[in-house]
C-alpha positions in Angstrom: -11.8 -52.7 -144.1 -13.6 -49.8 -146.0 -11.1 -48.2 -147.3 -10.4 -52.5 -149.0 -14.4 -52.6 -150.2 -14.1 -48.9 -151.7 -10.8 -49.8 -153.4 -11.8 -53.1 -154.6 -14.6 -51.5 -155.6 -13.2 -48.6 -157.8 -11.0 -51.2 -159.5 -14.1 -53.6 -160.9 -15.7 -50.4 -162.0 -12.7 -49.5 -164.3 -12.3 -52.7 -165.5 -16.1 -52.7 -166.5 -15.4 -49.4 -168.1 -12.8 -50.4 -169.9 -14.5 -53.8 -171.4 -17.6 -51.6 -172.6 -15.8 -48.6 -174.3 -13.7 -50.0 -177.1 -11.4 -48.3 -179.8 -11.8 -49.6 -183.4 -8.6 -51.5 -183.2 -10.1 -53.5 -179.9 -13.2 -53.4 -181.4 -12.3 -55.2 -184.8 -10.1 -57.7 -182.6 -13.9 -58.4 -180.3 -15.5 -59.2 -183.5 -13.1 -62.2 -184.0 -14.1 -63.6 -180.4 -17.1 -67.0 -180.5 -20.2 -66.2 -179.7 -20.2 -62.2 -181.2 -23.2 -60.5 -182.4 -22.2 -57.0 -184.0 -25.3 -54.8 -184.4 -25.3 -51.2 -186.8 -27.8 -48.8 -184.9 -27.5 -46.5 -187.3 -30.5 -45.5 -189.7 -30.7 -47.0 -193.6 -30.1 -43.9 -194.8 -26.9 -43.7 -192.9 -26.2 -47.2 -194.0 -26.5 -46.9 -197.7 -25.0 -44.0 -197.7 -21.8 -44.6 -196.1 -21.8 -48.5 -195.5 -21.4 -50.9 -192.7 -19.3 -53.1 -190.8 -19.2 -56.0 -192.6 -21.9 -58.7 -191.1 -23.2 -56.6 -188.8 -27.1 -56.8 -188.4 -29.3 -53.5 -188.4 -31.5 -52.2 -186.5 -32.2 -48.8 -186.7 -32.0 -47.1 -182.6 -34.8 -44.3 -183.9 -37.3 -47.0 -184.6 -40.0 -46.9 -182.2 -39.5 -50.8 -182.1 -35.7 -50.7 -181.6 -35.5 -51.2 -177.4 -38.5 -53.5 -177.5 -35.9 -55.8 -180.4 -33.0 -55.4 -178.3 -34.6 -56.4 -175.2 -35.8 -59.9 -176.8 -32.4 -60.9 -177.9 -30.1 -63.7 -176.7 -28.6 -62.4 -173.3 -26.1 -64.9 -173.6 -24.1 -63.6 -176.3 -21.4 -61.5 -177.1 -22.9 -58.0 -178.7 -20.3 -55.3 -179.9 -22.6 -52.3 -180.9 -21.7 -49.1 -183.0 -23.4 -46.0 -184.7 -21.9 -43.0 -186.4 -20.0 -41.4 -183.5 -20.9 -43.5 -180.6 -23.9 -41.8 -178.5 -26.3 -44.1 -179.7 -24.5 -46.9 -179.0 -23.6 -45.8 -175.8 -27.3 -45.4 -175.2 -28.0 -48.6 -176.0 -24.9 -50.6 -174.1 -26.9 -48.8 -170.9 -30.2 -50.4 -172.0 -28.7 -53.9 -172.5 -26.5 -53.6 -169.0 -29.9 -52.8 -167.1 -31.9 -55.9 -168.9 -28.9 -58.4 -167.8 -26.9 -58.6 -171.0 -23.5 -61.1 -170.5 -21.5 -59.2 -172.5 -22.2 -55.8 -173.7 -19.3 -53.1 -175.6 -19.7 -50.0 -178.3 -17.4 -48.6 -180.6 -16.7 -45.4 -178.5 -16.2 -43.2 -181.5 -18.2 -44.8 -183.6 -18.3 -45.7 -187.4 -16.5 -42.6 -188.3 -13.3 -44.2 -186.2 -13.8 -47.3 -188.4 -13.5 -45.5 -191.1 -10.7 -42.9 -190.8 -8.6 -46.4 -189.9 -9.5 -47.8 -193.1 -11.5 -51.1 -191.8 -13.1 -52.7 -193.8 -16.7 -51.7 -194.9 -19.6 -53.4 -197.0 -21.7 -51.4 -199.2 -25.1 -52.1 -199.6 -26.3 -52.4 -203.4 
């Protein structure tokens, strides 16, 4: 019987794994999904300089406000989160998973994988 509950228990855990971490290919096919939020945590610097995802709302993780905004949005929806090489977003999948976010993933290499596939991007002007 414990060797069943550690089993079953090691499978949920790399199916949540595998949910969260996404490549930019799974990533880009997320965004197409009802109910999707995609949120840039990168700074405006970052953003102007290189561009964003298109429709993806900012907020910048450095901001001393950033957790306190992320806490206070709809934990019912879908949110797909990215920065420039994924630690950020990492950071804040964590923060959303321990304030009882439904559905939570990250670009696990970031922007920069967007990119080098040649996604789409929107430049601010």
């Amino acid at each position: 019987m414990k060797n069943l509950i550690l089993i079953t228990t090691l499978f949920l855990v790399n199916i949540t794994f595998a949910q969260v971490n996404l490549n930019a290919e799974s990533f880009k096919q997320k965004m197409t999904e009802k109910n999707t939020v995609v949120i840039d945590l990168r700074t405006p610097e970052e953003i102007t300089k290189k561009g964003k995802i298109k429709g993806a709302f900012e907020i910048n993780w450095f901001d001393k406000n950033s957790e306190t905004i992320i806490t206070k949005l709809d934990k019912t929806k879908n949110y797909l989160l990215y920065c420039a090489g994924g630690g950020r977003s990492g950071e804040c999948l964590d923060l959303m998973q321990k304030n009882n976010f439904k559905s939570v993933a990250h670009l696990q290499n970031g922007f920069d994988e967007w990119v080098k596939k040649g996604f789409e991007v929107e430049k601010k002007k």
